[in-house]
N, C-alpha and C positions, 0 to 999 in steps of 0.2 A: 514794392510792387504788391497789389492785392493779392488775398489768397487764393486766388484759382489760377493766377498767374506763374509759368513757369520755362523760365528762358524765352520771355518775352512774349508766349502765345497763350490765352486765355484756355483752360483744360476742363474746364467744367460741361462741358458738351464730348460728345463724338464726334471722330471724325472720320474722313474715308481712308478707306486702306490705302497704306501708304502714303497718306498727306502728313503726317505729325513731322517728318525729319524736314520736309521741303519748307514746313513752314517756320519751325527755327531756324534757316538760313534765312527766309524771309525777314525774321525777328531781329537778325544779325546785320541789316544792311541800315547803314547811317541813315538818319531822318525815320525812320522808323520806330515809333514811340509804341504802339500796342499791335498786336494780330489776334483779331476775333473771329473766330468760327462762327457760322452762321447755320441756316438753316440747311438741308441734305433732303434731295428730291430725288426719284428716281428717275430715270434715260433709259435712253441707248448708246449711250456713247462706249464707244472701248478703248481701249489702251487710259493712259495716265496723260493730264495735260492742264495746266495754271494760267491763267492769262488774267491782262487786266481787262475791268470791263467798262469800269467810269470812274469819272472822281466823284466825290460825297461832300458834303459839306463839311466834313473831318478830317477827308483825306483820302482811298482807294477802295475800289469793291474788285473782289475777283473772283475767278471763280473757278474752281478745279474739277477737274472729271476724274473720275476710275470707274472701271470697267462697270457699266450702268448706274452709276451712283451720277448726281452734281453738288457741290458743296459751295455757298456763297462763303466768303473773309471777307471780312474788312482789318483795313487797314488804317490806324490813326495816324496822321503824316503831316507835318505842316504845309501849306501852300507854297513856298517856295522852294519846298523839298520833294514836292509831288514828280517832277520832271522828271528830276534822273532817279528815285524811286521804281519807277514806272518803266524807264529804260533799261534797268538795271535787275528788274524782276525779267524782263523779255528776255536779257540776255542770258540768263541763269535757265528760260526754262522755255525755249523755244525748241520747237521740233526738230529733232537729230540730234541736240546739242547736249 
């Protein structure tokens, strides 16, 4: 793994509070080869929340909120591994759950 790499999610950036543990379970789901942090905008949005938002020509974008913050990931994922990926992030982190 490259050096910024650690437990599967690239550390060389910031992230938002309380994204770092969400996204090493992210790291940890089969078909999932890298999670990149991306760029961090600020909102309105409140509470915490991860969703997916498109596929990439790599493989997942998504995008997580806290408490006024938004933070893009991407996710490197093969194309036949993108489906249940994708299902599999919703289950892990859909509201209530």
């Amino acid at each position: 793994m490259p050096k910024h790499f650690k437990k599967g999610v690239k550390r060389e950036h910031h992230f938002l509070k309380g994204l770092e543990k969400p996204l090493e379970e992210i790291a940890q789901i089969p078909g999932v080869k890298k999670v990149i942090p991306g760029r961090i905008y600020a909102s309105d949005s409140r509470g915490f929340e991860i969703k997916v938002t498109r596929e990439t020509q790599t493989g997942l974008k998504l995008v997580a909120k806290s408490d006024g913050s938004v933070q893009e990931v991407f996710l490197v994922v093969d194309k036949k591994d993108r489906a249940w990926v994708k299902g599999r992030i919703e289950m892990l982190f859909r509201k209530g759950g």
